[in-house]
PyMOL Python script that loads the backbone (N, CA, C, O; Angstrom):
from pymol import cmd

cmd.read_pdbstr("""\
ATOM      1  N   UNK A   1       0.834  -1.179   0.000  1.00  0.00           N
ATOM      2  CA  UNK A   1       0.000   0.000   0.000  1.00  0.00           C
ATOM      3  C   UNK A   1       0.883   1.248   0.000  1.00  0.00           C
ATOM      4  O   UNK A   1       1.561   1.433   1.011  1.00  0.00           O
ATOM      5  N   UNK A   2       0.960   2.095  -0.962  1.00  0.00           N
ATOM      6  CA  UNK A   2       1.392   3.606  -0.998  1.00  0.00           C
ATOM      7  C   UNK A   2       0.422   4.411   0.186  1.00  0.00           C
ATOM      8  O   UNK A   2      -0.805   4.349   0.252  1.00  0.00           O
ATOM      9  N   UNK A   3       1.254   5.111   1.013  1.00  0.00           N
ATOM     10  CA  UNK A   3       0.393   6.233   1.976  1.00  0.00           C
ATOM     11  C   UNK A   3      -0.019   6.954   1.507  1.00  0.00           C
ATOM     12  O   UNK A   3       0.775   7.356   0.658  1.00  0.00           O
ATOM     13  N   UNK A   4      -1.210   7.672   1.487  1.00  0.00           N
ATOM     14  CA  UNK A   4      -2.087   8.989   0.862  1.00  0.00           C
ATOM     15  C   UNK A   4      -0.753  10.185   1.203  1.00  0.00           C
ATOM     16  O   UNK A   4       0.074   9.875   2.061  1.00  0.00           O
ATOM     17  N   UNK A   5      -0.674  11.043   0.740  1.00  0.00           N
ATOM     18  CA  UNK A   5       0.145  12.028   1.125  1.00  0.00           C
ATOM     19  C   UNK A   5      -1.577  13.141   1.949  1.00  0.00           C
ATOM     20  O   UNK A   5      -2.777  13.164   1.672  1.00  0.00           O
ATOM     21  N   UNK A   6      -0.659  13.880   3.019  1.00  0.00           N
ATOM     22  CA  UNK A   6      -1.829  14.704   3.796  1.00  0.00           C
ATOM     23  C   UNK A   6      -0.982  16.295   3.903  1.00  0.00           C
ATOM     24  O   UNK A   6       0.115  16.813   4.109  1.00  0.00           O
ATOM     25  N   UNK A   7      -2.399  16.577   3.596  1.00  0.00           N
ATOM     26  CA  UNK A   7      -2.219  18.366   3.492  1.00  0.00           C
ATOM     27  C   UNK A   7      -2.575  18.907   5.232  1.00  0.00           C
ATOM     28  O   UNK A   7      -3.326  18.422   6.078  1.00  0.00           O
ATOM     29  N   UNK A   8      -1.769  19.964   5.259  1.00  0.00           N
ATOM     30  CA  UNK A   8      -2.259  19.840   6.792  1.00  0.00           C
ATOM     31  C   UNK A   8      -1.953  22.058   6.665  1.00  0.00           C
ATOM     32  O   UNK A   8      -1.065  22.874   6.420  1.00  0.00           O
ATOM     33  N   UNK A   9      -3.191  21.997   6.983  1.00  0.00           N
ATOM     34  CA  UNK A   9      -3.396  23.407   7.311  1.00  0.00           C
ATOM     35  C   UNK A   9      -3.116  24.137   8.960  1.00  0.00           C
ATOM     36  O   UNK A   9      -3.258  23.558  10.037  1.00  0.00           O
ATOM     37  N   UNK A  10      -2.778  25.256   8.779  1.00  0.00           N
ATOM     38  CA  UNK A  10      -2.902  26.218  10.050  1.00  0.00           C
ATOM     39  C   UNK A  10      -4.517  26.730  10.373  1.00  0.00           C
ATOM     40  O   UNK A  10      -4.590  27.953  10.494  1.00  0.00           O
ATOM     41  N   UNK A  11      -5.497  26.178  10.492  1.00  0.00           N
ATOM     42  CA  UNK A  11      -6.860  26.710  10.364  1.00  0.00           C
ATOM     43  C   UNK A  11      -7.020  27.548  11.579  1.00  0.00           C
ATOM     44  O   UNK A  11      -7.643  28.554  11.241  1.00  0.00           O
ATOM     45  N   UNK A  12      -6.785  27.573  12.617  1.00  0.00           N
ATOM     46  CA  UNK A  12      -6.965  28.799  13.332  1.00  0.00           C
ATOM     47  C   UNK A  12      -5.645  29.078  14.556  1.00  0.00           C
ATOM     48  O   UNK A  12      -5.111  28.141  15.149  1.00  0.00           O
ATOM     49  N   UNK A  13      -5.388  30.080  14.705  1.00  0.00           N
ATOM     50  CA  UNK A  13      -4.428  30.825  15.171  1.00  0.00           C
ATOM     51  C   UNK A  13      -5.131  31.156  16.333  1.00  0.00           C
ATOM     52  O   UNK A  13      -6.117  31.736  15.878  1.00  0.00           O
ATOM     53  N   UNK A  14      -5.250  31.148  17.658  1.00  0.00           N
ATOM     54  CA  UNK A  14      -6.114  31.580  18.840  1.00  0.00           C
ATOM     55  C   UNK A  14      -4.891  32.640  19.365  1.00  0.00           C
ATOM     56  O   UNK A  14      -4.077  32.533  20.282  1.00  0.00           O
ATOM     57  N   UNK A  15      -5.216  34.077  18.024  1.00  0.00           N
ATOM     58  CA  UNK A  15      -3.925  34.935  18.929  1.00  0.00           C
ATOM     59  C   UNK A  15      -4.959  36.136  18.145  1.00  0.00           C
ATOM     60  O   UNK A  15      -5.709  36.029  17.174  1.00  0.00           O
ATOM     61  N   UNK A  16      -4.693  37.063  18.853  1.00  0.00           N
ATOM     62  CA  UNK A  16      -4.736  38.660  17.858  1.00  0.00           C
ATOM     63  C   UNK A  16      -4.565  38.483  16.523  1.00  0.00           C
ATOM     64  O   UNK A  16      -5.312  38.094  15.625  1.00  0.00           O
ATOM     65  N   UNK A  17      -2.902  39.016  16.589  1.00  0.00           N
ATOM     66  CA  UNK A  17      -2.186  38.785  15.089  1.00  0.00           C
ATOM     67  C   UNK A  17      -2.700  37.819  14.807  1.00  0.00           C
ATOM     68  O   UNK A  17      -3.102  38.201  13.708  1.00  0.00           O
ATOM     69  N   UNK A  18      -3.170  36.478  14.904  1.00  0.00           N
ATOM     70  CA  UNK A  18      -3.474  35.462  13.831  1.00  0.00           C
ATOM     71  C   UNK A  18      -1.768  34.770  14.120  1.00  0.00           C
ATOM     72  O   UNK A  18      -1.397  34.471  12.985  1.00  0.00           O
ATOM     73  N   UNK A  19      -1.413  34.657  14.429  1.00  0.00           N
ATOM     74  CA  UNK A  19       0.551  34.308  14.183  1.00  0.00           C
ATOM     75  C   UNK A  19       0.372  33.685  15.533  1.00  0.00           C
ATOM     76  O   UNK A  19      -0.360  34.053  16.452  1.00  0.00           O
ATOM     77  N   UNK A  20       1.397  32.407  15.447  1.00  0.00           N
ATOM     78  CA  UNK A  20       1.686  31.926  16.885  1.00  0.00           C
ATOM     79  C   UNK A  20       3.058  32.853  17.447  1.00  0.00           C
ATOM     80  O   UNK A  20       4.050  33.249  16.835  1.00  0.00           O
ATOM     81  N   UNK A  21       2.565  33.033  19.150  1.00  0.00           N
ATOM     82  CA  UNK A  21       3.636  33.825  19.821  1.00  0.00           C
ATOM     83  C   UNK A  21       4.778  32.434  19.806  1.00  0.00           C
ATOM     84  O   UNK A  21       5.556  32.479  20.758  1.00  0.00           O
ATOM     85  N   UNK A  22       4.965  31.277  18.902  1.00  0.00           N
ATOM     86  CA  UNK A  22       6.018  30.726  19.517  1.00  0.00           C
ATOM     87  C   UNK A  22       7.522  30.576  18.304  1.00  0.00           C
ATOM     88  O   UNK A  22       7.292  31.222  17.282  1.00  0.00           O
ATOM     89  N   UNK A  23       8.573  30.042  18.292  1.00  0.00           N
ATOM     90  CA  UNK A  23       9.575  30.318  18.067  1.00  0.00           C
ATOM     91  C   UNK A  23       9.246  30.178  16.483  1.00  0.00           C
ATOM     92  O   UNK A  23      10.059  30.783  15.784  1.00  0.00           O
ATOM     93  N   UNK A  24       8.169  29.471  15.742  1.00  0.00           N
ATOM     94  CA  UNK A  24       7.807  28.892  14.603  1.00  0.00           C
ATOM     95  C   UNK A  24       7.233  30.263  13.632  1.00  0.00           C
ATOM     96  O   UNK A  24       7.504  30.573  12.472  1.00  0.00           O
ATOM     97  N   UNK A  25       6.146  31.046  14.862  1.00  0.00           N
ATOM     98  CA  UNK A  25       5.857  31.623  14.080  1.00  0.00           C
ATOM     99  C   UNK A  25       4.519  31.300  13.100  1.00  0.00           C
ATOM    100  O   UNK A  25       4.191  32.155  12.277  1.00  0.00           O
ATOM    101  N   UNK A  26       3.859  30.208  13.197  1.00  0.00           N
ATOM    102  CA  UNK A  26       3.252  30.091  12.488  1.00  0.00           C
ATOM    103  C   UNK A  26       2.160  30.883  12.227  1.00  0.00           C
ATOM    104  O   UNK A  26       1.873  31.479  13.265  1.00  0.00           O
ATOM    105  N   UNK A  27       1.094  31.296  10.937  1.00  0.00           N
ATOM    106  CA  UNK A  27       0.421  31.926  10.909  1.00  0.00           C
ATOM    107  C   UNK A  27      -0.704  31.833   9.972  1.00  0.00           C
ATOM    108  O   UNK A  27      -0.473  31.718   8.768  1.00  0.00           O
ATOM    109  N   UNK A  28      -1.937  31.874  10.437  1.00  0.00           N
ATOM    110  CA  UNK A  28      -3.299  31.411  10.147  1.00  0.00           C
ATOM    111  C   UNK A  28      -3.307  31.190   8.647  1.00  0.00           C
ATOM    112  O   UNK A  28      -2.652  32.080   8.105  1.00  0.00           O
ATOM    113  N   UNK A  29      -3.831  30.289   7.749  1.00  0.00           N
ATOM    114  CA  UNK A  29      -3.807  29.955   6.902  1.00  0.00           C
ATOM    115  C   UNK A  29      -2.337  29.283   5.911  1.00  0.00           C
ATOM    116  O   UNK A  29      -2.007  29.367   4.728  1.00  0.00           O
ATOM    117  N   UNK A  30      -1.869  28.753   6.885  1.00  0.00           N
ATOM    118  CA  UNK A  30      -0.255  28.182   6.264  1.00  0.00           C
ATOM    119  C   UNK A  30      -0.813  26.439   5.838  1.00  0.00           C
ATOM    120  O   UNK A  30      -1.320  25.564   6.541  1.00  0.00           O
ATOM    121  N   UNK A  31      -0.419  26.481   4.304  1.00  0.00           N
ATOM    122  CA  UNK A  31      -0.809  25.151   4.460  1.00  0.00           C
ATOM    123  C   UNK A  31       0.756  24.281   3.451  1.00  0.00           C
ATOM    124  O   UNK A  31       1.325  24.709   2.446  1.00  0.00           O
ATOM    125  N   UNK A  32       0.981  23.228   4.102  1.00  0.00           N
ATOM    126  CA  UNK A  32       1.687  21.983   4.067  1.00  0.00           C
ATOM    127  C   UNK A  32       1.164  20.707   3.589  1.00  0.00           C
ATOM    128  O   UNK A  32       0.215  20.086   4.070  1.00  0.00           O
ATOM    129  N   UNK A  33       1.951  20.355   2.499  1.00  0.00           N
ATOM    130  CA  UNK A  33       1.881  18.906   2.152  1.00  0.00           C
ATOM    131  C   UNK A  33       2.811  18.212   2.730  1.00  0.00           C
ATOM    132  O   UNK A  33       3.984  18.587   2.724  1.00  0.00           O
ATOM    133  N   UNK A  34       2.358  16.973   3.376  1.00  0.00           N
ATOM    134  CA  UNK A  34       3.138  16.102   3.584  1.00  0.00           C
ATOM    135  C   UNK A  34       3.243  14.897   3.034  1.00  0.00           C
ATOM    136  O   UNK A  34       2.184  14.368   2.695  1.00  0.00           O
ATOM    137  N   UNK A  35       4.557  14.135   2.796  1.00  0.00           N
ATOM    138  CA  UNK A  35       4.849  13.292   2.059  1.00  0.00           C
ATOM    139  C   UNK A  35       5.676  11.998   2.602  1.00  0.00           C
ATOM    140  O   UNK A  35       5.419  11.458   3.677  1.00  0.00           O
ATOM    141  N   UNK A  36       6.543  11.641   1.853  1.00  0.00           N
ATOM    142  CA  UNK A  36       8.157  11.517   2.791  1.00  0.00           C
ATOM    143  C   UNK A  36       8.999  11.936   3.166  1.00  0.00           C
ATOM    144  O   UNK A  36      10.148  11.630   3.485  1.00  0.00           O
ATOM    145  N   UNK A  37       8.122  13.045   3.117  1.00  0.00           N
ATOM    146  CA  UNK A  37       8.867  14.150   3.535  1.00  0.00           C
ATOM    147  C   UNK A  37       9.025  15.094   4.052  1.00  0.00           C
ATOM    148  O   UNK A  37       9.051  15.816   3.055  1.00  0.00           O
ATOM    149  N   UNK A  38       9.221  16.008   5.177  1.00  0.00           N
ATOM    150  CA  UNK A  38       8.798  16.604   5.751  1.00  0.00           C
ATOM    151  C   UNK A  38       8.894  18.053   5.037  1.00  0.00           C
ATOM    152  O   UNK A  38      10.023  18.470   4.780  1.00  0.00           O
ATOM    153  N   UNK A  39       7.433  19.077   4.605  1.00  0.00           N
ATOM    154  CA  UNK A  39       7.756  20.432   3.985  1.00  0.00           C
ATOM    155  C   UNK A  39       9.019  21.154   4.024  1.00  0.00           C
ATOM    156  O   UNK A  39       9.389  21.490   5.149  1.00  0.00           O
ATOM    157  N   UNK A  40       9.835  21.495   2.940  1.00  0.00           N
ATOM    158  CA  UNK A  40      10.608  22.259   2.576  1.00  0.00           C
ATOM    159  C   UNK A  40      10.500  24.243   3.949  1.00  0.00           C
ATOM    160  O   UNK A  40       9.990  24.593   5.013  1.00  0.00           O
ATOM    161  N   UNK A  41      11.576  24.957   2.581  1.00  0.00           N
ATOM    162  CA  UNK A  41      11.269  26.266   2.768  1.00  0.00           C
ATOM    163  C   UNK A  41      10.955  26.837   3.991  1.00  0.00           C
ATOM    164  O   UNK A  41      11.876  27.458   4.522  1.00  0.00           O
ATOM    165  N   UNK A  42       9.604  26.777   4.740  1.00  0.00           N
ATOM    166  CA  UNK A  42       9.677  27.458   5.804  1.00  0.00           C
ATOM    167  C   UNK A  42       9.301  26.572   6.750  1.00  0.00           C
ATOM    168  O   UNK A  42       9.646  26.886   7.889  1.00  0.00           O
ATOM    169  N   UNK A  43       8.548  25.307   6.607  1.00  0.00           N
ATOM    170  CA  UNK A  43       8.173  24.252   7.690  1.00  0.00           C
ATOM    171  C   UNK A  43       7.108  24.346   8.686  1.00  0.00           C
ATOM    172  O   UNK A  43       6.430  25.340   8.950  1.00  0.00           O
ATOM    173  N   UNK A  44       7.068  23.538   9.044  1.00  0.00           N
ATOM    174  CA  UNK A  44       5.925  23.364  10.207  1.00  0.00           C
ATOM    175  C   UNK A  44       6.760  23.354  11.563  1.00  0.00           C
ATOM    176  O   UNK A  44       7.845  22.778  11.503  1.00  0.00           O
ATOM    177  N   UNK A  45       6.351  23.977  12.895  1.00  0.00           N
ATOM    178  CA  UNK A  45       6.952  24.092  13.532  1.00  0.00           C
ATOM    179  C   UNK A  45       7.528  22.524  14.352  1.00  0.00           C
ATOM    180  O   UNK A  45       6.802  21.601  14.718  1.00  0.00           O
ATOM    181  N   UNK A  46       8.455  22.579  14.427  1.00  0.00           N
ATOM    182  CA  UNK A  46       9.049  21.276  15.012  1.00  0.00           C
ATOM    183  C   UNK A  46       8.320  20.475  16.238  1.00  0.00           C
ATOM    184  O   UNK A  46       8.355  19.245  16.252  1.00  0.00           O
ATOM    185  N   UNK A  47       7.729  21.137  17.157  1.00  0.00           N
ATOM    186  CA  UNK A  47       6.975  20.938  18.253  1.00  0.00           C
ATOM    187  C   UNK A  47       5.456  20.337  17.945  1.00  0.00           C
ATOM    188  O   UNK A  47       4.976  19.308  18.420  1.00  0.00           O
ATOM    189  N   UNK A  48       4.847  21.244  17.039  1.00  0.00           N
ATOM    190  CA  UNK A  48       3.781  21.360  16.505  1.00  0.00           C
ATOM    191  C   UNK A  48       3.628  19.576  15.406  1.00  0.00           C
ATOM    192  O   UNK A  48       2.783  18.684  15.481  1.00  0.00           O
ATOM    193  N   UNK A  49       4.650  19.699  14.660  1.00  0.00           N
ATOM    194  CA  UNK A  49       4.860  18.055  14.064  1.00  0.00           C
ATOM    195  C   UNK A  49       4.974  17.270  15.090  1.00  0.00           C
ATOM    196  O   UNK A  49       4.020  16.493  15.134  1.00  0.00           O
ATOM    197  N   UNK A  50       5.599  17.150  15.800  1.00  0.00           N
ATOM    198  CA  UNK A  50       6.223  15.940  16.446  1.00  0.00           C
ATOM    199  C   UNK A  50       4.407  15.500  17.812  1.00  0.00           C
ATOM    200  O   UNK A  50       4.114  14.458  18.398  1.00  0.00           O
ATOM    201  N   UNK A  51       3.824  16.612  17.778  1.00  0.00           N
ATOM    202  CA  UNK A  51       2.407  15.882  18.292  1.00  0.00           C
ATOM    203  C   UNK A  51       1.578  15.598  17.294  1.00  0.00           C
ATOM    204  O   UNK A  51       0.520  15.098  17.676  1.00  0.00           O
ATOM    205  N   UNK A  52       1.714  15.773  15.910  1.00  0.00           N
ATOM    206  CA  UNK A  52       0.408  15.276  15.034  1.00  0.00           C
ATOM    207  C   UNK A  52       1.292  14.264  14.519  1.00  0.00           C
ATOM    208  O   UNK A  52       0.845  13.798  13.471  1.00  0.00           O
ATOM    209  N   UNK A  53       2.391  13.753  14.878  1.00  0.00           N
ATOM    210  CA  UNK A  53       3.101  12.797  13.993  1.00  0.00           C
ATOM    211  C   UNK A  53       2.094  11.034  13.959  1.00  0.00           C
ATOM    212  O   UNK A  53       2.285  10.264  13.018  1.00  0.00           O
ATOM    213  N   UNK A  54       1.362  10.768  14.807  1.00  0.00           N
ATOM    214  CA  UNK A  54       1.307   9.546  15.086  1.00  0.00           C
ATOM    215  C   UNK A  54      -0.138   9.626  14.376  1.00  0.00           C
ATOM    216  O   UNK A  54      -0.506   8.710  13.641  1.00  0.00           O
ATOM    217  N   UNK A  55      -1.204  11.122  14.703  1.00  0.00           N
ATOM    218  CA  UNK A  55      -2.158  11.074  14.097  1.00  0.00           C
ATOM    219  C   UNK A  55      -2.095  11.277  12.394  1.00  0.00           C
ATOM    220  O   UNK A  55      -2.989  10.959  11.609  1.00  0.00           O
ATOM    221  N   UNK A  56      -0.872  11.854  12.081  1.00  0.00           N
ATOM    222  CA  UNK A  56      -0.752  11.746  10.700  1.00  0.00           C
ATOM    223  C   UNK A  56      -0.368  10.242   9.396  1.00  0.00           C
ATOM    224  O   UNK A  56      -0.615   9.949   8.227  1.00  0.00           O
ATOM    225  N   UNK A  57       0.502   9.583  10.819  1.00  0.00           N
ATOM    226  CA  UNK A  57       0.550   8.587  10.153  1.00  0.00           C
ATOM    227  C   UNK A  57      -0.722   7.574   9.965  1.00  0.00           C
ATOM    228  O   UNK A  57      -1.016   6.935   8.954  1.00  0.00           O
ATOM    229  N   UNK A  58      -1.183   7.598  10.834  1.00  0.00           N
ATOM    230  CA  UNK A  58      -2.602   7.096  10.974  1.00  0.00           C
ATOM    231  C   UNK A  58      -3.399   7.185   9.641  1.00  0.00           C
ATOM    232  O   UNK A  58      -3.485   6.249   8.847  1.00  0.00           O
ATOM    233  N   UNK A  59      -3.998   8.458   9.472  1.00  0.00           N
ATOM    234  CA  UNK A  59      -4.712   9.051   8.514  1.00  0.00           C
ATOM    235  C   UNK A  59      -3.883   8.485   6.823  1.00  0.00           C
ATOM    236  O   UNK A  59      -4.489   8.088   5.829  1.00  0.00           O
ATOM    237  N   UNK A  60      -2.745   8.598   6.950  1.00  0.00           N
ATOM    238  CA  UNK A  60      -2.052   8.283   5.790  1.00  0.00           C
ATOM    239  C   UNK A  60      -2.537   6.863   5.003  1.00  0.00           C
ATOM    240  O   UNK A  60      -3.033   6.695   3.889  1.00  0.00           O
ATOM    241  N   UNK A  61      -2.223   6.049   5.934  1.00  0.00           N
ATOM    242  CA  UNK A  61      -2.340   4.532   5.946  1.00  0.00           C
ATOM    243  C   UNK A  61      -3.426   3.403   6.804  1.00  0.00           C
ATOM    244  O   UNK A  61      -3.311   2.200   7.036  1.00  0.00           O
ATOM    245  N   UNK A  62      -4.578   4.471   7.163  1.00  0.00           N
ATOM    246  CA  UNK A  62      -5.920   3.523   7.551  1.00  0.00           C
ATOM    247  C   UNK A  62      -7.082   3.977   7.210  1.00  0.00           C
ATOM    248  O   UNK A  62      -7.637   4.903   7.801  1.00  0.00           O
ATOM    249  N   UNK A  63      -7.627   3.276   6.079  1.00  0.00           N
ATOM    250  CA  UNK A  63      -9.308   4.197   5.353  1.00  0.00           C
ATOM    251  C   UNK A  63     -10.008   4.190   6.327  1.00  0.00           C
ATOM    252  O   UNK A  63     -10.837   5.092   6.443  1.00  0.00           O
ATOM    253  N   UNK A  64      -9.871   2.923   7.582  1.00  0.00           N
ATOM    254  CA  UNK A  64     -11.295   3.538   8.386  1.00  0.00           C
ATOM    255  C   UNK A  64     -11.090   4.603   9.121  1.00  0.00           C
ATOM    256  O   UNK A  64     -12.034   5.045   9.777  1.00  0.00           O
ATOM    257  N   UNK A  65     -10.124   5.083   9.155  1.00  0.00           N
ATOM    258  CA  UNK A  65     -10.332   6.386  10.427  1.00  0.00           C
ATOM    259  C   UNK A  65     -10.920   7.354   9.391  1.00  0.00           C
ATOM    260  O   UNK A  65     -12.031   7.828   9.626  1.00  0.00           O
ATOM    261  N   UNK A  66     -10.216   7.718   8.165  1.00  0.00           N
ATOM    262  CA  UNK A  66     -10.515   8.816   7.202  1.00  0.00           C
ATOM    263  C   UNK A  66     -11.597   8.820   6.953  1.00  0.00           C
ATOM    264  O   UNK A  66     -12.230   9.868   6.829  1.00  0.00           O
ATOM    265  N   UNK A  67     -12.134   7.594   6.802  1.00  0.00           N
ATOM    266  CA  UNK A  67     -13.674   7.445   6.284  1.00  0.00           C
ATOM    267  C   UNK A  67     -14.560   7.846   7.704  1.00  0.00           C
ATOM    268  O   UNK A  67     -15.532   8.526   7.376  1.00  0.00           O
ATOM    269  N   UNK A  68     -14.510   7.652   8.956  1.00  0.00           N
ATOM    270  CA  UNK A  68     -15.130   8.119  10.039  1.00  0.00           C
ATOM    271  C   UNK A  68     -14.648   9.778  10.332  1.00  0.00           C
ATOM    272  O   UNK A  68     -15.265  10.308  11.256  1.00  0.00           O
ATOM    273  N   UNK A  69     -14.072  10.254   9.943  1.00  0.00           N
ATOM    274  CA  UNK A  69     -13.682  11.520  10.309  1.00  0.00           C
ATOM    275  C   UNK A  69     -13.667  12.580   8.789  1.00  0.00           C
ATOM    276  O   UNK A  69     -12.868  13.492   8.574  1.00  0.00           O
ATOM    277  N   UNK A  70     -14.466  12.259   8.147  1.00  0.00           N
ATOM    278  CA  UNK A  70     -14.591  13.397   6.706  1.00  0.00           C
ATOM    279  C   UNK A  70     -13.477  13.244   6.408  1.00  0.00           C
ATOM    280  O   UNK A  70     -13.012  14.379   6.297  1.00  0.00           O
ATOM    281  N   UNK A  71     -12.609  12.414   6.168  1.00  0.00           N
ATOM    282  CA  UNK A  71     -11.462  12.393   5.372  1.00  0.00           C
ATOM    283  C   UNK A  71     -10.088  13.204   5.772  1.00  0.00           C
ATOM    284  O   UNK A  71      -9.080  13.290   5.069  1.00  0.00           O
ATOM    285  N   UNK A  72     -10.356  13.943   7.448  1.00  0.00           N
ATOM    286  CA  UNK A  72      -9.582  15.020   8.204  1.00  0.00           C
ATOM    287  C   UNK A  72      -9.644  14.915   9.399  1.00  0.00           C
ATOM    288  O   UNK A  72     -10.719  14.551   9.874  1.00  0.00           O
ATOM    289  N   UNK A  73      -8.645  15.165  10.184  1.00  0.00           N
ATOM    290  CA  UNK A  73      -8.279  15.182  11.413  1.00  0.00           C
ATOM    291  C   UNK A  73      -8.126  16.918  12.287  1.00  0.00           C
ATOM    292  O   UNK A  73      -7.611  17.736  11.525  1.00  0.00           O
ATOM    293  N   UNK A  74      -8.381  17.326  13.263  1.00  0.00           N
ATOM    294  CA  UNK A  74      -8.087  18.250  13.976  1.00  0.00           C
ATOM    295  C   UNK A  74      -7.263  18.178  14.984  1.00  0.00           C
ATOM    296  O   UNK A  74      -7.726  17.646  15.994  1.00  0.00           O
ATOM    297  N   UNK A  75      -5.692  18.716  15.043  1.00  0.00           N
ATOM    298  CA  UNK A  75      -4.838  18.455  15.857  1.00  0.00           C
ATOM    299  C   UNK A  75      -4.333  20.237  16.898  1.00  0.00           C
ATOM    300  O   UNK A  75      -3.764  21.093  16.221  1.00  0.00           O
ATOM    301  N   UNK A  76      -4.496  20.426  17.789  1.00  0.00           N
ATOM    302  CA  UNK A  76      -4.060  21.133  18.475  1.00  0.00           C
ATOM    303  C   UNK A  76      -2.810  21.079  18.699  1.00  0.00           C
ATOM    304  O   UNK A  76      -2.271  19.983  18.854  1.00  0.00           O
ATOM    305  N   UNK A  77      -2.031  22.361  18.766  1.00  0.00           N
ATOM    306  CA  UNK A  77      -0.253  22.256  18.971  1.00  0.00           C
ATOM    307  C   UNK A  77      -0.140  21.946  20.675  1.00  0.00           C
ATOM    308  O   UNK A  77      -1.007  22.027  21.545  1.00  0.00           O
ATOM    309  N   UNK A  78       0.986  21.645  20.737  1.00  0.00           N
ATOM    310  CA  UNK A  78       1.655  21.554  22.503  1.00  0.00           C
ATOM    311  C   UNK A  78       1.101  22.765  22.974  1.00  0.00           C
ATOM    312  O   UNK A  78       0.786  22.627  24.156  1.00  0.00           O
ATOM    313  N   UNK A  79       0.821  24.022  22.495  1.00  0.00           N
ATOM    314  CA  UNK A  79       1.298  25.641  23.237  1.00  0.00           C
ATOM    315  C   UNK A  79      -0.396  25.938  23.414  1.00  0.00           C
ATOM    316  O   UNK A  79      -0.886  26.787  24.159  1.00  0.00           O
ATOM    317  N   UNK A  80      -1.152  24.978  22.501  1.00  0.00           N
ATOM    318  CA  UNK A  80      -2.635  25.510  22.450  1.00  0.00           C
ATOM    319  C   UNK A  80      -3.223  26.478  21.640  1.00  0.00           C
ATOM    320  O   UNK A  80      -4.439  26.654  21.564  1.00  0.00           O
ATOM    321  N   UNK A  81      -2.223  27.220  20.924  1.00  0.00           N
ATOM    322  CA  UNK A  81      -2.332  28.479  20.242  1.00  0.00           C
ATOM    323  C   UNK A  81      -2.766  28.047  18.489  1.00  0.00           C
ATOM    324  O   UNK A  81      -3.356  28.881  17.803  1.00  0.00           O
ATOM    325  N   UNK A  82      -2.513  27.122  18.107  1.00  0.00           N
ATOM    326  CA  UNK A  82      -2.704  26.392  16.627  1.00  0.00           C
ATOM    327  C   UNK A  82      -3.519  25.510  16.835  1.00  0.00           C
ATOM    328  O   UNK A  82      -3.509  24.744  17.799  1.00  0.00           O
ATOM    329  N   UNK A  83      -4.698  25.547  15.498  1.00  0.00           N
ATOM    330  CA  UNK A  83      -5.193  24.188  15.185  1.00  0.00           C
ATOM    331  C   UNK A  83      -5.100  23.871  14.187  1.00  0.00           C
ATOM    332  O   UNK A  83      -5.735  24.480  13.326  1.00  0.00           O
ATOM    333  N   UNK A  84      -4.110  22.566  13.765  1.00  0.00           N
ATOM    334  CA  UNK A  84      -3.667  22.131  12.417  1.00  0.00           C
ATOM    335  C   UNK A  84      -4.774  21.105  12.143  1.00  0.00           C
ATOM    336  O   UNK A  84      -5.045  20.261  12.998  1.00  0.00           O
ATOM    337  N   UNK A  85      -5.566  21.173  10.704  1.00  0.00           N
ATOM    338  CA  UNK A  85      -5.957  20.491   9.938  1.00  0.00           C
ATOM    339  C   UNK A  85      -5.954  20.017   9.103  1.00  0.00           C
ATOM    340  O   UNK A  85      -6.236  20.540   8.024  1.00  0.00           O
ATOM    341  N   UNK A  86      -5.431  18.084   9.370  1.00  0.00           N
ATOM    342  CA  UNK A  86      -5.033  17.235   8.659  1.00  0.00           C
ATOM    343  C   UNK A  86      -6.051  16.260   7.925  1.00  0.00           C
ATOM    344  O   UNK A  86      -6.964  15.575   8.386  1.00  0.00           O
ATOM    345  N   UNK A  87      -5.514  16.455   6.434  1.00  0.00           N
ATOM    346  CA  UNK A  87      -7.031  16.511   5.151  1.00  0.00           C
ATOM    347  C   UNK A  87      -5.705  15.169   4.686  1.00  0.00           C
ATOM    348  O   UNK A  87      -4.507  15.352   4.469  1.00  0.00           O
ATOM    349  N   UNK A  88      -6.557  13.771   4.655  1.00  0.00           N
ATOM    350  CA  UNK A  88      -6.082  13.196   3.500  1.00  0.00           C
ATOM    351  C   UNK A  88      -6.203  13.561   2.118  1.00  0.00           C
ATOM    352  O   UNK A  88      -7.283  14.103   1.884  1.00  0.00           O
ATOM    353  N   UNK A  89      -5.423  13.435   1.100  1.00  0.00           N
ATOM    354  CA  UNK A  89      -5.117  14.126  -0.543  1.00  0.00           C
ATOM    355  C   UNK A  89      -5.621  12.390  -0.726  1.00  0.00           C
ATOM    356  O   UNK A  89      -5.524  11.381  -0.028  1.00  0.00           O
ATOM    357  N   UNK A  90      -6.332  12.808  -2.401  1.00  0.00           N
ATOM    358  CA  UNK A  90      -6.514  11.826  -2.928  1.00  0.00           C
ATOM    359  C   UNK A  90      -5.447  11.714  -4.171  1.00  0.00           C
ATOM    360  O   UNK A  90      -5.451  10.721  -4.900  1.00  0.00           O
TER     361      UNK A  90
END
""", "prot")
cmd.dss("prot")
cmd.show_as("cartoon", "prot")
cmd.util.cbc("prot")
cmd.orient("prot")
């Protein structure tokens, strides 16, 4: 089985600016493909991956979760300030 590759958005920022106060920076509407690879250029914050890592692999490589969850996952960062939304790609 090939893994779906998953797009994983910044969908909401729980700040003023919209921007996380943390070292990443991230900011509302940032979106990432993931592959085998982890996004290029500017990245996903290191902290922020390493807690959706287990739910991403998941989603990649099991239809029943995707199929019970609209095909997407909602992952909150460590800091609370991000909610990344992870969309299996067809």
């Amino acid at each position: 089985m090939i893994p779906h590759r998953i797009q994983c958005e910044a969908l909401t920022v729980n700040t003023e600016s919209r921007i996380c106060p943390g070292m990443a920076k991230t900011e509302q509407g940032e979106v990432y493909v993931i592959d085998g690879r982890t996004p290029g250029t500017r990245g996903i914050c290191c902290q922020a991956f390493a807690a959706m890592s287990a739910f991403r692999a998941a989603l990649m490589v099991t239809d029943k979760l995707a199929s019970e969850n609209q095909g997407h996952l909602d992952v909150i960062c460590p800091h609370g300030a991000v909610t990344f939304r992870l969309t299996r790609m067809s």
